[in-house]
N, C-alpha and C positions, 0 to 999 in steps of 0.2 A: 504494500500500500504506500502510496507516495507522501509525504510528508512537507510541512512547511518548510522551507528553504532558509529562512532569517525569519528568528525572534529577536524583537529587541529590548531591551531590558534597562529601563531609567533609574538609574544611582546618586546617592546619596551617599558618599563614602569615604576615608579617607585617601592620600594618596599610595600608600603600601597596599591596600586593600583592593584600590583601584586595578592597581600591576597583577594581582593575584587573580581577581576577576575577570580580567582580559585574558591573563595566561589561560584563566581553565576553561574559556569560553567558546576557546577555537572548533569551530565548526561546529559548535551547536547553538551560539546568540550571539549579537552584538551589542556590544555596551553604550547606554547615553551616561556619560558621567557629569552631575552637575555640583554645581556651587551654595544652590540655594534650592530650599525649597518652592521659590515662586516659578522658578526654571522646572523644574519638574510638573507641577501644574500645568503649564504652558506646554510642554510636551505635551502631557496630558491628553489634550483640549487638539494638540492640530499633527500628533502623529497615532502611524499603530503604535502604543506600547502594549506589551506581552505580560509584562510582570516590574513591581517596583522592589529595589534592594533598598532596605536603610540600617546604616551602621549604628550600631550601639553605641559606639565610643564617639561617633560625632552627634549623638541628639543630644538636645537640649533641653530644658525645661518649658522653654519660652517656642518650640518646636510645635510644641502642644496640639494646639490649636490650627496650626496648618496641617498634620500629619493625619487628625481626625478627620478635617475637612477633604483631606486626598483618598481616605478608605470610606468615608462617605457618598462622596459623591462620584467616586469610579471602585465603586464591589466589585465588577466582574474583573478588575484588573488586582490579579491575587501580589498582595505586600507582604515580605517576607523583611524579618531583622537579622542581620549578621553580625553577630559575637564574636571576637577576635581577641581582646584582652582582657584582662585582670583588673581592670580600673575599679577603686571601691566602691564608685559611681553605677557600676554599668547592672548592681542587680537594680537598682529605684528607677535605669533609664529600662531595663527592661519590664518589671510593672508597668510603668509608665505608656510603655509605647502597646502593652495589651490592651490597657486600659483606653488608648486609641483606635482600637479596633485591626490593629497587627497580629495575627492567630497564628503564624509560623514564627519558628524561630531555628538557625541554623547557628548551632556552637562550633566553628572552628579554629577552635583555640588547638590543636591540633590536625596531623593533616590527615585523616579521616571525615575530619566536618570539612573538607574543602570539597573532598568526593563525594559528600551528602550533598551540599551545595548543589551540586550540577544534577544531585539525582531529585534535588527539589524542585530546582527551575522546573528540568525537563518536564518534570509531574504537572505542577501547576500549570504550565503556557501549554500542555498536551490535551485541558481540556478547552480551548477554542470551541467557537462554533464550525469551523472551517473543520477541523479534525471529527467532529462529531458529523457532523453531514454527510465528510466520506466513508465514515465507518458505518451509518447508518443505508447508506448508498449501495454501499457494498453487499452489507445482509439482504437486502431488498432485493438483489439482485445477481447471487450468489449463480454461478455459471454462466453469466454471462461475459464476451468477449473482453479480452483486456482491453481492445480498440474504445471499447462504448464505456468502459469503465475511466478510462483515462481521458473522454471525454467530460464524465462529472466531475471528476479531480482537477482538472482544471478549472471550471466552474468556479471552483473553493480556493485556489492556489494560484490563478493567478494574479497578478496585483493590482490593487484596486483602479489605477488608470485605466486599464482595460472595460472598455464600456460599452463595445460593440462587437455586433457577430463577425463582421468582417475582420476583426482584431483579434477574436478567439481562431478564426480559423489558418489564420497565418501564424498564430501557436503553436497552432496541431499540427502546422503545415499540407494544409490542403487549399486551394483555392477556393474562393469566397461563395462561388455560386456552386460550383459542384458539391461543399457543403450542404449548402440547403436545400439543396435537390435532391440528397441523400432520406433527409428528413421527409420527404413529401412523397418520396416512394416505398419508405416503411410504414406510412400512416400514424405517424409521432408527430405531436406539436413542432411549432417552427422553435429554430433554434434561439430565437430571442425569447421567446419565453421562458426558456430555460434560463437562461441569462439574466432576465430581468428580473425574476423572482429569487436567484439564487445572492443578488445585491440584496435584493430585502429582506434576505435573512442575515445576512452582515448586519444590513441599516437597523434590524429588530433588537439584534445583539447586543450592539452601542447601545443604543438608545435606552436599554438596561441601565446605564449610567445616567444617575442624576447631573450629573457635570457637562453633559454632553448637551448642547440646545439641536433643534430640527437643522436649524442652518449649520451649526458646525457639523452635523453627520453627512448632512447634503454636502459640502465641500471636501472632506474626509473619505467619502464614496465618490470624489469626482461627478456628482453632479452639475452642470453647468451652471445651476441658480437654487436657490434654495423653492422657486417654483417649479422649478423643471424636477426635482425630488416630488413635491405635491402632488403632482398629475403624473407622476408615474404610479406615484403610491394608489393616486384614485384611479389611472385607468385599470391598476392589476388589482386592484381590490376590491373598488367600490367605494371606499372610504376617505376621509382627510387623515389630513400626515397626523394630526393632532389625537385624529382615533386611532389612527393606525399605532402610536407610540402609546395610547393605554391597555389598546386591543390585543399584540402582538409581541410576545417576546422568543427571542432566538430559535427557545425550542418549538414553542407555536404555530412561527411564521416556516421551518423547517419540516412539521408535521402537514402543513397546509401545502410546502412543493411535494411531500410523499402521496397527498391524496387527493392533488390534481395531475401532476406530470408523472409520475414515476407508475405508482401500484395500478394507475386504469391501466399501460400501457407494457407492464410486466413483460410479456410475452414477446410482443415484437423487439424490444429494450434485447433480451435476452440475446437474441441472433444478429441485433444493431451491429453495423460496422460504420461509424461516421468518418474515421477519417483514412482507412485502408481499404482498399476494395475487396468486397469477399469474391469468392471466385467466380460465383454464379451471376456478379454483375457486372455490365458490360455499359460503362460511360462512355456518352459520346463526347468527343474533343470539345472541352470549353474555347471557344473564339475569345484571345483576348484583343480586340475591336473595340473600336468604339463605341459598337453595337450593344456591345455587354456593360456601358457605360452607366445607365441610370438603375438598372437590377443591383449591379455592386455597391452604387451610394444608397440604396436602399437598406442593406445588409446596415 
């Protein structure tokens, strides 16, 4: 099963901590290291973060109150504290920081907790709604081709600029129209539906976060405007962004692509080949013409 490529992970830390977290991080996250906790907010609010690290030896008393307010207002984004010394301080900065809503804690005061470390991240940023989708995807779906499989996975993996059919299919690497032509000859929704709804199970995710307003998820999603979010939200639903974000959370708007696009169409899904040709099919040559010029702005 294909997995997320870069997590990224906003710190709070000091600078020896910093080196050690970079060291152990290779090729499984990347690090935001910051200065302040108002920089971390601000990440917050205009990147993906995965997961937030805060050091024990660098909180403060006076920390307090932003630290609450950052597991408050982004829960889905799991905050872990890292212990690294002996300071007489660090058992009341540790109280302290549960009492702000921090529920992990990684001691490595030895290098056993550095190899916890990594097996904590991993844990926490593996439950995404992106990781959940494909796994969920996959049961759903269990014998069907890798081709149509790694079509969903995509879906969920690749990054959020990607916004249109014609973008996923130069992914896949297949041409834009012979893509969707695929779709229209197995009797499967078009491929922007899939697409579109599998954004708004992103945008259901976020939007879990009290921190997160409609307009920063619209921009966050590469929406072009925070109305162009609106009326996608109501042409696939029915609804405004406003119901859509009391209505709809990650796992909901997820069960809702299982029991429109996926479980009606089980069967033909199964034997889907979107972007290899199976052998029994026979494409005819896409003209790349001018001809083929307003079906591909279409895509």
């Amino acid at each position: 099963m294909a997995t997320a490529s870069s997590r990224s992970i906003v710190t709070f830390l000091t600078p020896t901590e910093q080196q050690r977290v970079d060291a152990l991080g290779q090729g499984s996250y990347t690090t935001l290291h910051r200065e302040s906790l108002d920089e971390m907010m601000r990440d917050l609010r205009t990147k993906p973060v995965s997961a937030i690290l805060v050091s024990v030896s660098r909180y403060q008393q006076h920390h307090g109150v932003q630290v609450a307010r950052m597991v408050r207002e982004f829960p889905r984004v799991p905050a872990v504290a890292l212990l690294t010394g002996n300071e007489l301080r660090s058992t009341q900065s540790l109280l302290a920081l549960g009492q702000q809503g921090v529920q992990t804690l990684v001691d490595a005061r030895d290098p056993a907790g550095w190899r916890d470390l990594r097996q904590v991240v991993n844990r926490e940023t593996s439950t995404t709604i992106e990781s959940l989708a494909i796994q969920r995807i996959h049961t759903d779906l269990v014998g069907a081709t890798d081709d149509c499989l790694r079509f969903f996975e995509q879906l969920f993996l690749a990054p959020r600029s990607l916004t249109t059919v014609r973008q996923l299919a130069r992914r896949l690497g297949v041409v834009p129209t012979t893509f969707m032509s695929r779709f229209i000859r197995a009797g499967i929704p078009a491929p922007k539906k899939y697409l579109a709804t599998a954004r708004l199970v992103r945008a259901a995710r976020l939007l879990e976060n009290p921190g997160y307003s409609l307009t920063q998820v619209a921009f966050l999603l590469e929406y072009s405007s925070p109305q162009s979010f609106s009326r996608h939200v109501r042409h696939t639903l029915q609804c405004g962004a406003a119901d859509f974000r009391r209505t709809y959370s990650g796992h909901v708007m997820l069960e809702h692509m299982r029991q429109r696009l996926i479980l009606p169409y089980r069967e033909q899904l199964l034997a889907f080949t979107p972007v290899e040709l199976a052998p029994h099919w026979v494409d005819r040559p896409v003209a790349l013409s001018t001809a083929t010029e307003p079906a591909r702005r279409s895509a």
